[in-house]
N, C-alpha and C positions, 0 to 999 in steps of 0.2 A: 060282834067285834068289828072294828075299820082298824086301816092304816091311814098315816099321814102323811101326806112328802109333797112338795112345790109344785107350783105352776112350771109348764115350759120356760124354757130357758135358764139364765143365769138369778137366783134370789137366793136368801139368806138373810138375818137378822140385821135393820137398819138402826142409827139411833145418831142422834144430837150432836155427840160426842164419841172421840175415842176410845176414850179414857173413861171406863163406868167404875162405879163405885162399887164394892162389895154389895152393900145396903140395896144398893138397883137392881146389880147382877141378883141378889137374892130372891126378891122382889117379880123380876122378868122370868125367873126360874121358874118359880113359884105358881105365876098366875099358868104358863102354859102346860106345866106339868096337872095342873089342877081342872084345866080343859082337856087336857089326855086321858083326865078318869073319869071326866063328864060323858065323853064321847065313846069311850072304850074301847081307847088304843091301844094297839098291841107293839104297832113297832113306828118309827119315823123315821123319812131316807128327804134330806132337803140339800139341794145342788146351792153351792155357795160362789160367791162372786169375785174372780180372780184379781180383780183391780181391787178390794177390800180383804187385803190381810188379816185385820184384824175379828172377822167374824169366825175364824179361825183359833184364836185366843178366846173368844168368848164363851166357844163350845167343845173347846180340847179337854175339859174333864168333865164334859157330861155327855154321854154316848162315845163316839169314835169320828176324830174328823182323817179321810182318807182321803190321798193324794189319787187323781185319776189322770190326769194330762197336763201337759203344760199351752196355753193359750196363746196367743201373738199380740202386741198393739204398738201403736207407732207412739212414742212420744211429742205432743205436740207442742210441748214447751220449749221443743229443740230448736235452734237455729234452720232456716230451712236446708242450708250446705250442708248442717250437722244430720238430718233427718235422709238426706239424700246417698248419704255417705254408709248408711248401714242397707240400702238398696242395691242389690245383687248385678252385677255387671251386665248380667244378662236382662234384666228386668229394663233398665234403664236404654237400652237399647230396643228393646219390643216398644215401652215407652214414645218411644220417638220416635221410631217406624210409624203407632199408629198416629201420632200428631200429623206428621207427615201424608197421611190418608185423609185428614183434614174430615174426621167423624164428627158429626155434631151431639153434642152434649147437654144435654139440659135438664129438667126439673120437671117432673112430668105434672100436666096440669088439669089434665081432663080424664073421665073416665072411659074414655076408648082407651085413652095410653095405659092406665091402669089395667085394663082388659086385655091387653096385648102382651104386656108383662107376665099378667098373672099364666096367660097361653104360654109364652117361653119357660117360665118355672115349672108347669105343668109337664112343658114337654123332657126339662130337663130332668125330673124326676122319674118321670120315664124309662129314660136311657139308662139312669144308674140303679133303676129297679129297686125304687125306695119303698117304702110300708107306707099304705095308704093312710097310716096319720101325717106323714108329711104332703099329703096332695090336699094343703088348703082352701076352700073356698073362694072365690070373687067375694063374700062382703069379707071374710076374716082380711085382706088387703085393706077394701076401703073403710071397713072401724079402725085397724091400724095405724091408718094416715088419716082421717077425723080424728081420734079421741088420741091419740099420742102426739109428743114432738118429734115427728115424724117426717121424712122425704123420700122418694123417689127419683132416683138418676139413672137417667137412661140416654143409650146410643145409637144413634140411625146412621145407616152407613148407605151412601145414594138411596135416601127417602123411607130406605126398610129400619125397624127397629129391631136390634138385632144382640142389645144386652142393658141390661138394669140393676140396681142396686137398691134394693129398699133397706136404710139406716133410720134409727131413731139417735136423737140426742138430749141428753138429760144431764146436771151437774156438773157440766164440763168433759160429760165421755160421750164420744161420738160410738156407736153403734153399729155393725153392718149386722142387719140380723137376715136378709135373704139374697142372693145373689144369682143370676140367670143366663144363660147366653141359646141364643139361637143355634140347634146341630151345626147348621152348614157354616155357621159365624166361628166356631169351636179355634181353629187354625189361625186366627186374628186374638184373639184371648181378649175383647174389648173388657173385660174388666181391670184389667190391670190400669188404663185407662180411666174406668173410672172412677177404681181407688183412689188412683193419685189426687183427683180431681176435690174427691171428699177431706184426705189428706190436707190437699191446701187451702180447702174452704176453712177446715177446723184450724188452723194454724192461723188463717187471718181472721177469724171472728174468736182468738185466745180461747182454744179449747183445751182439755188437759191431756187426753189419750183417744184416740180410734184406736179401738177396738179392735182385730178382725176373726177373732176365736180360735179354733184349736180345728183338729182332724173331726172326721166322720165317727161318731159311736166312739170317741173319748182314745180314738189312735193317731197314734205320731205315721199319719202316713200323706199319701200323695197331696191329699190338701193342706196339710197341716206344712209340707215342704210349698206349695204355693202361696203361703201365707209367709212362710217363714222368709221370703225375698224381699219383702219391705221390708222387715226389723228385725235385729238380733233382741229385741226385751221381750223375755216369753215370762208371765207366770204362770203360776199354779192352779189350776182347776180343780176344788177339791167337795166332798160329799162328806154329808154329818147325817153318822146313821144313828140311830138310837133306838131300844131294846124298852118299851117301857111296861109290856107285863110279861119277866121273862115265862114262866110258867105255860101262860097258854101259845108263846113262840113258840118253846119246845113241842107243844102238843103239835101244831099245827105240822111243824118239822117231820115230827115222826109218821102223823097221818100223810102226808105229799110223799114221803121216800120209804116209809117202812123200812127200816131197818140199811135200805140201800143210799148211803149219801153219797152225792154228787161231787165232783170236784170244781168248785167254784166259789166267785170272791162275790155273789150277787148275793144284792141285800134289797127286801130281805127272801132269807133264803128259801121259805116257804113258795116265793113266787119263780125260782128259778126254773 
């Protein structure tokens, strides 16, 4: 028996349209429920896309779609006064202090500057004593920026580089999917910096939203308030669990806890 559930990060069911037809919806049901008994599944846990409400609607009576966090993005269809105006008093101020240091910002182009990034991510994973699934490799960056619509923004502060931003952009949604700074950099917060910067890229080449995600492990905490300083428009982060051979779930259940169950909302729970 296997389970099934997403790649890293945000996915979820894509399609053409909004608006499916029973007939489709039937149809899409169908073929995947019909590869769950090929492969012999027992349960599905697939992270869904908070900018796409409606895959929400597609899977809310089959299995369980659950709310886990609310996400952050800036609206880039705003005016830019308008988009400034939901930026934290205090944010706008760091802003301009660091213009005022006169950082330089750019696009990083070479694979030394990639190399030096990927060191500052490394380092900063470090400090926050992450689980070595988050300490990427040097190629996972550069397949990243080859095979995706992908960039790199990064800040040297007197010749050192000292913070970066690696976004992808696709559809009209800008992306921040990794962000960095240098320990002794920490006290400048050059990211904020070079948010803004991505911000107003995606605003003049008519982008629809950046992106900037949600807290650590799905909590409304210290990051999810540093996000929360560009934009008051949070959605929904939500997970579509599904059950698809209850039977041998249960088995599974009782063999992992005998008789002792756990108190928790992990799915699926076998793996708690």
């Amino acid at each position: 028996y296997r389970d099934a559930t997403s790649v890293y990060g945000y996915s979820g069911p894509l399609a053409s349209t909004n608006e499916l037809s029973r007939e489709f919806s039937a149809k899409f049901r169908q073929t995947v429920l019909a590869f769950f008994d090929e492969q012999r599944i027992v349960s599905a846990v697939a992270r869904l896309h908070p900018l796409f409400p409606q895959q929400s609607d597609w899977l809310n009576d089959w299995g369980e779609v659950a709310p886990v966090n609310q996400t952050v993005a800036i609206d880039l269809t705003l005016s830019e006064s308008e988009q400034k105006q939901q930026y934290a008093h205090s944010l706008k101020n760091d802003i301009n202090r660091l213009k005022k240091r006169n950082l330089l910002i750019k696009q990083a182009q070479t694979k030394t500057e990639i190399d030096d990034f990927t060191a500052i991510y490394w380092e900063n994973m470090q400090r926050v004593q992450a689980s070595k699934d988050y300490f990427f490799p040097k190629t996972y960056f550069y397949r990243f920026l080859e095979t995706l619509p992908a960039s790199l923004l990064v800040a040297y502060d007197q010749n050192e580089m000292i913070s970066g931003v690696l976004y992808s952009e696709c559809n009209s949604i800008i992306q921040a999917h990794l962000s960095a700074t240098k320990n002794n950099a920490l006290a400048l917060s050059p990211v904020k910096a070079l948010w803004d910067c991505i911000r107003q890229y995606g605003t003049e080449t008519q982008q629809c939203y950046f992106h900037l995600g949600g807290g650590a492990h799905g909590q409304n905490d210290n990051l999810f308030a540093f996000k929360a300083q560009f934009s008051k428009q949070y959605f929904w982060f939500r997970i579509w669990k599904y059950i698809h051979n209850p039977p041998i779930y249960e088995e599974l259940v009782s063999r992992t806890f005998q008789g002792k169950m756990p108190s928790t909302n992990y799915f699926p729970l076998y793996r708690a």
